[in-house]
MDTraj code that builds the backbone (N, CA, C; nanometers):
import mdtraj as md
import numpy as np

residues = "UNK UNK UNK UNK UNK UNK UNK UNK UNK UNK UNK UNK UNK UNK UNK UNK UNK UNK UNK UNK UNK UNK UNK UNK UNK UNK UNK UNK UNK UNK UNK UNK UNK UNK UNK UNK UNK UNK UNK UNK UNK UNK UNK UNK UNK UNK UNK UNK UNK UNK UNK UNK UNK UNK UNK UNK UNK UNK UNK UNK UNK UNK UNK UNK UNK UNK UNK UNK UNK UNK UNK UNK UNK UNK UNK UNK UNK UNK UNK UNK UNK UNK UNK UNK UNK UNK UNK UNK UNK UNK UNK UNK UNK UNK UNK UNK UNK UNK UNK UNK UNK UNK UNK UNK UNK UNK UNK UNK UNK UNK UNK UNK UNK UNK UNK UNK UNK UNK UNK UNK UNK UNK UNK UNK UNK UNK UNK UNK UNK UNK UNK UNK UNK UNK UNK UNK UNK UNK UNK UNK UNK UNK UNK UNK UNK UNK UNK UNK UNK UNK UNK UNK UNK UNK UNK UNK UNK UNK UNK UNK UNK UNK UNK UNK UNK UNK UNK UNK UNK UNK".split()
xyz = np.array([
    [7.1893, 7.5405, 0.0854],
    [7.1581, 7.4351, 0.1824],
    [7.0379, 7.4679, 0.2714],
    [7.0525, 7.5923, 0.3514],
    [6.9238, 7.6455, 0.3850],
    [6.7805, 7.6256, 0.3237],
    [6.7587, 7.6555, 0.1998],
    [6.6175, 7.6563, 0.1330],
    [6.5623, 7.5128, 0.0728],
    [6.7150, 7.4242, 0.0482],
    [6.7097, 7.2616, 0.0661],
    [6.6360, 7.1792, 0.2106],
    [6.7230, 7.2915, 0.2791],
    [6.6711, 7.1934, 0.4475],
    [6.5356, 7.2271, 0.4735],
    [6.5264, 7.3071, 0.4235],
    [6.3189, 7.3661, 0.4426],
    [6.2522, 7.3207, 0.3475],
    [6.2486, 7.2514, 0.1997],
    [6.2358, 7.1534, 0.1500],
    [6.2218, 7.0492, 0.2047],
    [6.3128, 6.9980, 0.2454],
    [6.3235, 6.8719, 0.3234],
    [6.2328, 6.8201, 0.4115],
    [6.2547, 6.9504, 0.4963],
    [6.2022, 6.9233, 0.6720],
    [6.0532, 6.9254, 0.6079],
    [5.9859, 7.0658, 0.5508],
    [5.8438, 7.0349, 0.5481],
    [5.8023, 6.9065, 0.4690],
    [5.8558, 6.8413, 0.3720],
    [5.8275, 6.7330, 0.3727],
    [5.8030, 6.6026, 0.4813],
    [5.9287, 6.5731, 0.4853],
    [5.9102, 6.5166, 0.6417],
    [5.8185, 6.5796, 0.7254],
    [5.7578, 6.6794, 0.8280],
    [5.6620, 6.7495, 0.8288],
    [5.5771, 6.6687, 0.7971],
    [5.4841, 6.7001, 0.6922],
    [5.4045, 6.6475, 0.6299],
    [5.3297, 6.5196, 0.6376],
    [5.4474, 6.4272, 0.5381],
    [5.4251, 6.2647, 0.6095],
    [5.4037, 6.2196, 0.7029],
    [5.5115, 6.2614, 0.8116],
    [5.4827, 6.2427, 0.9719],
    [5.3976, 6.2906, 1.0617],
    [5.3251, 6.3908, 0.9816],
    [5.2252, 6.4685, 1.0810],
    [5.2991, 6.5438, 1.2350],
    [5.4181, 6.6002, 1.1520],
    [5.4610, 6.6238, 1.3194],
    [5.3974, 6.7187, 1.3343],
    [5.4734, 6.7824, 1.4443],
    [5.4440, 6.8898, 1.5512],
    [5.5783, 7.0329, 1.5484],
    [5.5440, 7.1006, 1.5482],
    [5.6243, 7.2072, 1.4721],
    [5.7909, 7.1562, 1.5451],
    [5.7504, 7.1007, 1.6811],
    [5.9334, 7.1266, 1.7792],
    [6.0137, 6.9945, 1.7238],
    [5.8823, 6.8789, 1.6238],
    [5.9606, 6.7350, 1.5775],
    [6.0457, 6.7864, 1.4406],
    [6.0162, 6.8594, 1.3701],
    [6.0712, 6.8356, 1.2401],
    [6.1622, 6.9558, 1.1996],
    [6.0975, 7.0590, 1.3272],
    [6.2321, 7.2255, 1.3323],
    [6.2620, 7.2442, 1.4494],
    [6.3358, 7.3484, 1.5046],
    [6.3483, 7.3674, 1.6008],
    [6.2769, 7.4359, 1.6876],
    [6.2586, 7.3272, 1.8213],
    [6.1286, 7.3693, 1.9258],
    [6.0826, 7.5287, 1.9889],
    [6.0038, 7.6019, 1.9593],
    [6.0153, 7.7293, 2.0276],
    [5.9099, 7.6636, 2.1898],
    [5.9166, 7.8119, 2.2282],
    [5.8779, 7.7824, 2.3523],
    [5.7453, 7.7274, 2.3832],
    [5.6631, 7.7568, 2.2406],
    [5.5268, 7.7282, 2.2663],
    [5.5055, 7.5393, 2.2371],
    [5.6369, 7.4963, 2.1928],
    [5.6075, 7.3413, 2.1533],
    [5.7072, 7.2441, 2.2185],
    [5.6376, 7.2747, 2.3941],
    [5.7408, 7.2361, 2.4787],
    [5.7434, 7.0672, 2.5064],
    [5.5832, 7.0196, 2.4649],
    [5.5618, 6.8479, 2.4067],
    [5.6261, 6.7777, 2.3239],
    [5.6917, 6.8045, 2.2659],
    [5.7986, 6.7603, 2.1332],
    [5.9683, 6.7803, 2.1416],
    [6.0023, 6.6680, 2.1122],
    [6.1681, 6.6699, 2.0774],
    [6.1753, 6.6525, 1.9804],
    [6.2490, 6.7581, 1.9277],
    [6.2693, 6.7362, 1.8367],
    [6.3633, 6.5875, 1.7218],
    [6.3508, 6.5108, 1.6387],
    [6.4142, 6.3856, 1.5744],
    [6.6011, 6.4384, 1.5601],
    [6.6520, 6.3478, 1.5946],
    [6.7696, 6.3663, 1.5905],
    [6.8344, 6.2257, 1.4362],
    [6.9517, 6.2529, 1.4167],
    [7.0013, 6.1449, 1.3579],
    [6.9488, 6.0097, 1.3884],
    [6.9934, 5.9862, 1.5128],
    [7.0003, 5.8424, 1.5894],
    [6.8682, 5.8182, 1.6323],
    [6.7388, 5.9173, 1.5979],
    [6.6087, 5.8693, 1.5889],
    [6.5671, 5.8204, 1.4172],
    [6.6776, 5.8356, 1.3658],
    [6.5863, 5.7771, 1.2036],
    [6.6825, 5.6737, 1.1469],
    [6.5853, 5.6111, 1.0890],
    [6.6229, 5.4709, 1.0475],
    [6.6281, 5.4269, 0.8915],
    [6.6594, 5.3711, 0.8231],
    [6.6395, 5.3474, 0.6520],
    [6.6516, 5.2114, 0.6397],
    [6.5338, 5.1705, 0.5687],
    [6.5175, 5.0183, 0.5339],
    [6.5770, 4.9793, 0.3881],
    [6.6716, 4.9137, 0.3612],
    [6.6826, 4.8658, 0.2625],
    [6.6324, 4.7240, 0.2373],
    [6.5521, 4.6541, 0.1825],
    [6.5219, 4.5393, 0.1869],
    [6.5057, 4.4895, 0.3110],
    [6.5990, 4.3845, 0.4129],
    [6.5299, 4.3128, 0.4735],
    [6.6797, 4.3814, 0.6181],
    [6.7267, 4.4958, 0.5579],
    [6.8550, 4.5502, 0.6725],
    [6.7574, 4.6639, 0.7394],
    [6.7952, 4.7455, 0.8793],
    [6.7364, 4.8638, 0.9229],
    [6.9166, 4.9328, 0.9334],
    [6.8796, 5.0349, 0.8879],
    [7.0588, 5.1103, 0.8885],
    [6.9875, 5.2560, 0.9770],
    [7.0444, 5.2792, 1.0929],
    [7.0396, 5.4286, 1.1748],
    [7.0847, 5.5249, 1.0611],
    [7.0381, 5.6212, 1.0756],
    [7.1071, 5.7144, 0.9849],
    [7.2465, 5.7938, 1.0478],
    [7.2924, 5.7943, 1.1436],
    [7.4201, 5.8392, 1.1986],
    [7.5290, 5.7332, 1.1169],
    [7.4784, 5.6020, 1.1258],
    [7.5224, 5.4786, 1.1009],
    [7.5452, 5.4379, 0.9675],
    [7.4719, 5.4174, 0.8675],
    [7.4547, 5.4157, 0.7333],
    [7.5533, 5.4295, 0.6900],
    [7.6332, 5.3268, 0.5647],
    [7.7426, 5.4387, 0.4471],
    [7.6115, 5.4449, 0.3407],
    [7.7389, 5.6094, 0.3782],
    [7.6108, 5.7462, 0.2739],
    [7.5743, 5.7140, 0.1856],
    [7.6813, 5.6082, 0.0761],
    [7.6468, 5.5933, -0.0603],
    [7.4928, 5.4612, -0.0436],
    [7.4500, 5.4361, 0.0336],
    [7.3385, 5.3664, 0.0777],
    [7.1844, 5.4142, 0.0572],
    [7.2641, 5.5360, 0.1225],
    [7.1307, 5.6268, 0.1242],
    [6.9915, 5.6193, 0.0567],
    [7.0035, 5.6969, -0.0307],
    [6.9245, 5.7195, -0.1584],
    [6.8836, 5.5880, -0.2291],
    [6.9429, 5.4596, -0.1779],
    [6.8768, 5.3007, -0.2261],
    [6.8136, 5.2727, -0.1051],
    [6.7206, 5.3711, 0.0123],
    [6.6317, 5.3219, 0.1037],
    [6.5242, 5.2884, 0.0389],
    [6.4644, 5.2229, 0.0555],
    [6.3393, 5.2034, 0.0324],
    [6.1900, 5.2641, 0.1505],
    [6.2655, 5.2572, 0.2643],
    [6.1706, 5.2975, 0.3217],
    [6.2523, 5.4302, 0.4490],
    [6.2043, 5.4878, 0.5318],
    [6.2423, 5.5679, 0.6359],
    [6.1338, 5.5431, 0.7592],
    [6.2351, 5.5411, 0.8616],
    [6.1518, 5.5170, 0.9774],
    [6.2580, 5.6330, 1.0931],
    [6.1335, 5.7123, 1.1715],
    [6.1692, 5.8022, 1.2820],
    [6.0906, 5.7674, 1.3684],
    [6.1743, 5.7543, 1.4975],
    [6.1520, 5.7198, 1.6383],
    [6.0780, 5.8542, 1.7577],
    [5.9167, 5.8552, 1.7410],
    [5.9223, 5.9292, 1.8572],
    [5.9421, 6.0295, 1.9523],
    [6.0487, 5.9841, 2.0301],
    [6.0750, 5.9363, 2.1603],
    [6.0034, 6.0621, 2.2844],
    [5.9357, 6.1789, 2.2468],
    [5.8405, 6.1948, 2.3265],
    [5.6738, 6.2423, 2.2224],
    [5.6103, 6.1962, 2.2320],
    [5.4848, 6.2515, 2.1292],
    [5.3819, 6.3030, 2.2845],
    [5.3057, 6.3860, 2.2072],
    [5.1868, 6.4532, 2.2460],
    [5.0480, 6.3387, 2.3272],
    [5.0830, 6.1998, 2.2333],
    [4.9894, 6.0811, 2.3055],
    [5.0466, 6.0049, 2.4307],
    [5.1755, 6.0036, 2.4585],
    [5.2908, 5.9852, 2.5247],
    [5.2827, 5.8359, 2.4982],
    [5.2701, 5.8060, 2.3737],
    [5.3174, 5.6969, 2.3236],
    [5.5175, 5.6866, 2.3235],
    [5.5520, 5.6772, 2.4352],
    [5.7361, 5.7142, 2.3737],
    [5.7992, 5.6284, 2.3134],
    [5.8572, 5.6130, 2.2280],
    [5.9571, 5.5726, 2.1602],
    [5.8869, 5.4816, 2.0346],
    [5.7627, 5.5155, 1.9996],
    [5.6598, 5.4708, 1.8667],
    [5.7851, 5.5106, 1.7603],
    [5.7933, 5.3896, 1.6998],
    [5.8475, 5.4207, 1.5553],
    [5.7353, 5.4250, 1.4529],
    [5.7325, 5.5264, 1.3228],
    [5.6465, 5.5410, 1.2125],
    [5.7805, 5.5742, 1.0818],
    [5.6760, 5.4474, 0.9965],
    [5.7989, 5.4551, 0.9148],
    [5.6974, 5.4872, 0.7340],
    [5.7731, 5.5589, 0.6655],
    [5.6917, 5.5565, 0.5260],
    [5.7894, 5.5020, 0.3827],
    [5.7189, 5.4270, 0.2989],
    [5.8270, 5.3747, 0.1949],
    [5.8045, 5.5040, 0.0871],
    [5.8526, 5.4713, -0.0248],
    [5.9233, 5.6271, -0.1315],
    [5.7335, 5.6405, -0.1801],
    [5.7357, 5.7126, -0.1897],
    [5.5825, 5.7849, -0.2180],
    [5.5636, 5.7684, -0.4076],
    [5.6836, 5.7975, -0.4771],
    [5.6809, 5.7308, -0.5780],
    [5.6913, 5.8671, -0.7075],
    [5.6540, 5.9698, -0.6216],
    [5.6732, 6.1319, -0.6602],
    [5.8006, 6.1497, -0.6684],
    [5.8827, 6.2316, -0.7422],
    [6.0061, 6.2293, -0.7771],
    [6.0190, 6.3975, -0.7131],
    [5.9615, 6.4572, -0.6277],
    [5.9883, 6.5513, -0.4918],
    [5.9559, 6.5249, -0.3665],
    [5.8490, 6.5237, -0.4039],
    [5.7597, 6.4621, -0.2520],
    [5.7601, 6.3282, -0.1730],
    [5.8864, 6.2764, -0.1463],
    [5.9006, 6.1832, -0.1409],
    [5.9465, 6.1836, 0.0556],
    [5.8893, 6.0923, 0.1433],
    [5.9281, 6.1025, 0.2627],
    [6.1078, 5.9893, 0.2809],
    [6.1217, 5.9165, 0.1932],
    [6.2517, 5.8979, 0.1705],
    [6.3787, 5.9579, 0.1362],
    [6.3081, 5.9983, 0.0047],
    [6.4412, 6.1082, -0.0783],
    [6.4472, 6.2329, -0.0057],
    [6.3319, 6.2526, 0.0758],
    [6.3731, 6.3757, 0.1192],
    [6.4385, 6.3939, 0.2783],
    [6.4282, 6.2637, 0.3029],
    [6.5316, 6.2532, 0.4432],
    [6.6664, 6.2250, 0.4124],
    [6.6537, 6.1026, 0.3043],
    [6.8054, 6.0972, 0.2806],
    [6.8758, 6.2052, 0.2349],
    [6.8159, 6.3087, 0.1372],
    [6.9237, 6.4466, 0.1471],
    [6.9627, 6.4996, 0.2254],
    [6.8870, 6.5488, 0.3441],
    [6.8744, 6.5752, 0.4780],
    [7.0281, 6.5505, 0.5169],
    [6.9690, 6.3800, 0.5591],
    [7.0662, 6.3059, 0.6291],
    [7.1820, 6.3082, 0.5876],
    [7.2213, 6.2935, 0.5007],
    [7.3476, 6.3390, 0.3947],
    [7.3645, 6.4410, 0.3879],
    [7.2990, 6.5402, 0.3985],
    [7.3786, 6.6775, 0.3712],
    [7.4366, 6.6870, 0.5680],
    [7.4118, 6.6211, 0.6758],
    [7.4250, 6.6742, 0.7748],
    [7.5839, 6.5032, 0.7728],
    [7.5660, 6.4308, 0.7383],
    [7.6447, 6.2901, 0.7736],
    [7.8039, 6.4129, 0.6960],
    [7.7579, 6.4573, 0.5796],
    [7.8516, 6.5339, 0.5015],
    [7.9217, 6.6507, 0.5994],
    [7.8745, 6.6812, 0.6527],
    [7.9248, 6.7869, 0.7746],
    [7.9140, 6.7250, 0.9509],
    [7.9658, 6.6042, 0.9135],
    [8.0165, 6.5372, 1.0447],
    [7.9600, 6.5338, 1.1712],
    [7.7943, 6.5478, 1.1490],
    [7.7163, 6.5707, 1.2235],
    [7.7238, 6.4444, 1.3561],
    [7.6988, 6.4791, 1.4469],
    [7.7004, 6.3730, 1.5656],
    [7.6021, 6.2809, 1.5602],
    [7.5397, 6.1693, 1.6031],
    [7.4020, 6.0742, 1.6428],
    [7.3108, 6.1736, 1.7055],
    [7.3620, 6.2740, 1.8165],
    [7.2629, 6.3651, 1.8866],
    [7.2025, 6.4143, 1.8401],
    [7.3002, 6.5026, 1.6515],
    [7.2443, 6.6282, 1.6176],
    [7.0898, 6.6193, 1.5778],
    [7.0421, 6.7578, 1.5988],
    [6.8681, 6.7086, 1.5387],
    [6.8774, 6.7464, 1.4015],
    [6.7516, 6.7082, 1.3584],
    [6.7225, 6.6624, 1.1850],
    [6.7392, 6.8142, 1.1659],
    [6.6934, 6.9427, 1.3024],
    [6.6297, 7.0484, 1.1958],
    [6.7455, 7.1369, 1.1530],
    [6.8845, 7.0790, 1.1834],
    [7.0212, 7.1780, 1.1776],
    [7.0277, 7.1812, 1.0308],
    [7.0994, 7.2955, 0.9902],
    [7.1792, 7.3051, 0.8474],
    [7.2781, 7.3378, 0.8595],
    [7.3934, 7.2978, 0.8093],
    [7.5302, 7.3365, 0.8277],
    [7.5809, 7.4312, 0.6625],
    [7.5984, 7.5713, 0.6926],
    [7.6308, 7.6655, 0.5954],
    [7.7833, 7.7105, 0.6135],
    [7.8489, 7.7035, 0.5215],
    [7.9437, 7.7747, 0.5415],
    [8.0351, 7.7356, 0.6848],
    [8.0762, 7.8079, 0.7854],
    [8.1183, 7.7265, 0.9021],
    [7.9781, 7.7423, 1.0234],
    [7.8790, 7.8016, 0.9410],
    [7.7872, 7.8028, 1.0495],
    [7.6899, 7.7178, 1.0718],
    [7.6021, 7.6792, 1.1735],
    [7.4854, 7.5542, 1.2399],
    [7.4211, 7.6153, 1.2821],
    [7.3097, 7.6175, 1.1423],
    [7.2120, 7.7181, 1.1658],
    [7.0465, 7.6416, 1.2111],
    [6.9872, 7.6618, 1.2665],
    [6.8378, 7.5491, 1.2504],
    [6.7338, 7.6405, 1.2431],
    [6.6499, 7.5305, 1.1516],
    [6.5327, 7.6003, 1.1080],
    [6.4193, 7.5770, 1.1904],
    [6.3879, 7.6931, 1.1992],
    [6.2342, 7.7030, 1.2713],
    [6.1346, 7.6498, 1.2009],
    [5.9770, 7.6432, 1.2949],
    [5.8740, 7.6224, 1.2447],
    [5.8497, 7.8002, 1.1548],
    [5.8699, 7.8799, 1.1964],
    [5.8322, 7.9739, 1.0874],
    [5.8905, 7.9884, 0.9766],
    [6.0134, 7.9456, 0.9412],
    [6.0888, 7.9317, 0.7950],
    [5.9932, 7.8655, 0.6946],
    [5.9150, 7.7673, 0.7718],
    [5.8715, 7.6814, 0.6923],
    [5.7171, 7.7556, 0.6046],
    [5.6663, 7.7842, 0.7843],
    [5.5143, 7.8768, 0.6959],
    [5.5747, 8.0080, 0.6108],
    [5.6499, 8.0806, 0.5873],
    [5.7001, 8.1684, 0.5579],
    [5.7391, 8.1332, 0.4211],
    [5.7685, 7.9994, 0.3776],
    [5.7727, 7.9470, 0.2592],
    [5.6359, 7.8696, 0.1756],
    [5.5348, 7.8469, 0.2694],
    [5.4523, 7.8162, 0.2137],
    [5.3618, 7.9123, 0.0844],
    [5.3873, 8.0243, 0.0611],
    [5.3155, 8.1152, -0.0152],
    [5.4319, 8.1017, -0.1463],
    [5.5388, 8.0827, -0.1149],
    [5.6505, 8.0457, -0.2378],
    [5.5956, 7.9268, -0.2631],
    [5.5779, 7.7952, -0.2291],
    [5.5899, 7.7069, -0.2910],
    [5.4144, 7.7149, -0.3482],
    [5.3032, 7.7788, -0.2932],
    [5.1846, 7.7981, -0.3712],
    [5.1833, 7.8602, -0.5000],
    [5.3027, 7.9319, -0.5109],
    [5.3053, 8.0142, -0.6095],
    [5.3786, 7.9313, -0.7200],
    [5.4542, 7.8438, -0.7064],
    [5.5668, 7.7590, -0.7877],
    [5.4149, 7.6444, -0.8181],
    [5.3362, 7.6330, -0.7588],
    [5.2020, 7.5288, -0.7942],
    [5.0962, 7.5781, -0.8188],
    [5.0629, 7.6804, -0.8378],
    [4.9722, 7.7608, -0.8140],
    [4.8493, 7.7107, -0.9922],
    [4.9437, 7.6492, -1.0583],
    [4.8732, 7.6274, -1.2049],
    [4.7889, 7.4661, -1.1970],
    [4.8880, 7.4319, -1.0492],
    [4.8100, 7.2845, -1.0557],
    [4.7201, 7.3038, -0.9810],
    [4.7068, 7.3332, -0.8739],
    [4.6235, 7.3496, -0.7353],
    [4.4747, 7.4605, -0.7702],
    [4.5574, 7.5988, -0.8357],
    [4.4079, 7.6690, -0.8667],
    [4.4193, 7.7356, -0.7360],
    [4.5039, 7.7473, -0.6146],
    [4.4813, 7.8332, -0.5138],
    [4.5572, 7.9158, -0.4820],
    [4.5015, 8.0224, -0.5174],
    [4.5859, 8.2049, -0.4577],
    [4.6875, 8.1947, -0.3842],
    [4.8229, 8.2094, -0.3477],
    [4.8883, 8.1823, -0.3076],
    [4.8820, 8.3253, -0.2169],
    [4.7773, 8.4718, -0.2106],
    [4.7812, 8.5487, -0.1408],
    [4.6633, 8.4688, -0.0052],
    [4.6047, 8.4170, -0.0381],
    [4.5207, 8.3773, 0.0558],
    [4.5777, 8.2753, 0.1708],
    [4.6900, 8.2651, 0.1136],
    [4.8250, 8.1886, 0.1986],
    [4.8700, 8.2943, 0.3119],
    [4.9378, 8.3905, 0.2364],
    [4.9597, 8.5132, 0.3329],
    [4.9091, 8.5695, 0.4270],
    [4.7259, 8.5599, 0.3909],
    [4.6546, 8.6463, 0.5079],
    [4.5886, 8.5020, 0.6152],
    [4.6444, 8.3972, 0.5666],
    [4.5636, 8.2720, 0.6406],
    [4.6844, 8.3512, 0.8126],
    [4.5614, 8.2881, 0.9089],
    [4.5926, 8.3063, 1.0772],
    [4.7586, 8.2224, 1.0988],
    [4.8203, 8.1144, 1.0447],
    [4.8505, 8.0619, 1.0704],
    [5.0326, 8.1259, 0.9853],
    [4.9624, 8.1922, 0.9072],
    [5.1317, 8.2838, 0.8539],
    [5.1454, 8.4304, 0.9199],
    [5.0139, 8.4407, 0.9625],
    [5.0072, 8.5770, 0.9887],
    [5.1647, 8.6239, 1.1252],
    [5.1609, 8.4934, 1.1765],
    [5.2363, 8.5288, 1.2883],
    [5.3928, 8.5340, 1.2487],
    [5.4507, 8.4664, 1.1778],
    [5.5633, 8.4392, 1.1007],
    [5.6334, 8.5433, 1.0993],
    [5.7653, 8.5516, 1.1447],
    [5.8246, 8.7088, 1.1074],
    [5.8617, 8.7276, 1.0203],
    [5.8737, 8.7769, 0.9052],
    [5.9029, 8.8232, 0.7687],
    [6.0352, 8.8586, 0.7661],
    [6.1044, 8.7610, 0.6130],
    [6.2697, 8.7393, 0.6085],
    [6.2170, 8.7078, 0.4463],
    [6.3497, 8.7225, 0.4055],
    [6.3947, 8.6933, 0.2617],
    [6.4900, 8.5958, 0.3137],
    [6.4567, 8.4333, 0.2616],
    [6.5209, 8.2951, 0.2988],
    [6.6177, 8.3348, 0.1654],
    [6.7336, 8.1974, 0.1890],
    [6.8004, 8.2055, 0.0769],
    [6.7431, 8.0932, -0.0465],
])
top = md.Topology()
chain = top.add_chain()
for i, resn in enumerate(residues, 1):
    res = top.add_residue(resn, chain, resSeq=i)
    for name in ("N", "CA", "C"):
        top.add_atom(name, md.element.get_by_symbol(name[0]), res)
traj = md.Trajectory(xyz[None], top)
């Protein structure tokens, strides 16, 4: 579930252009950002908006689109909704990859409060940081590395992993 939810999140990530404290959990340096909770994301099916706290699960995965709320950004635009429909990629998808998310946390009885970046293991509620994520970026260069053409060591020494504390994820 762990190496799923970091899947996930950097996707989301990604699409949304967040900010390390929107899509993991906030450290001290990303004190502009709240992090998205349940009851900030939304799923469009056709012409319905279903909360994701809200949703039946078996719904899910027939979103067509995903929409997350905001509710503090860096422009102090508050409570801007941005929403993206299925990308059409059968990984990279800013839908499929919330609705697992969302489902793997609706599956462990998660509250409206909880934020997106929790994983629930075993009996533990664990959340992922912004460094889980760079810390995985040199794995997933390496799993692409035949399409892209880029060193996945030049990942490692980039400024931006350098800081990352070094773990073996599951």
């Amino acid at each position: 579930p762990f190496a799923q939810a970091i899947r996930d999140l950097s996707i989301i990530g990604f699409y949304f252009l967040c900010r390390p404290g929107e899509a993991t959990a906030p450290s001290s340096s990303d004190s502009e950002s709240a992090p998205f909770r349940l009851c900030d994301t939304e799923f469009i099916i056709g012409n319905s908006i279903y909360r994701a706290d809200l949703i039946p699960v078996h719904l899910l995965l027939a979103a067509t689109s995903v929409r997350l709320e905001f509710t503090e950004q860096k422009n102090s635009n508050r409570g801007e909704k941005v929403a993206h429909a299925r990308s059409g990629h059968a990984t990279l998808c800013p839908v499929k990859a919330t609705a697992t998310h969302v489902k793997h946390l609706r599956d462990h009885h998660a509250a409206p409060d909880m934020p997106l970046y929790v994983v629930k293991q075993a009996s533990a509620t664990l959340p992922v940081y912004a460094w889980h994520i760079t810390a995985a970026l040199p794995l997933a260069a390496t799993a692409i590395q035949h399409i892209t053409g880029i060193d996945p060591e030049k990942l490692v020494h980039a400024p931006f992993v350098q800081g990352a504390p070094r773990h073996s994820s599951s």
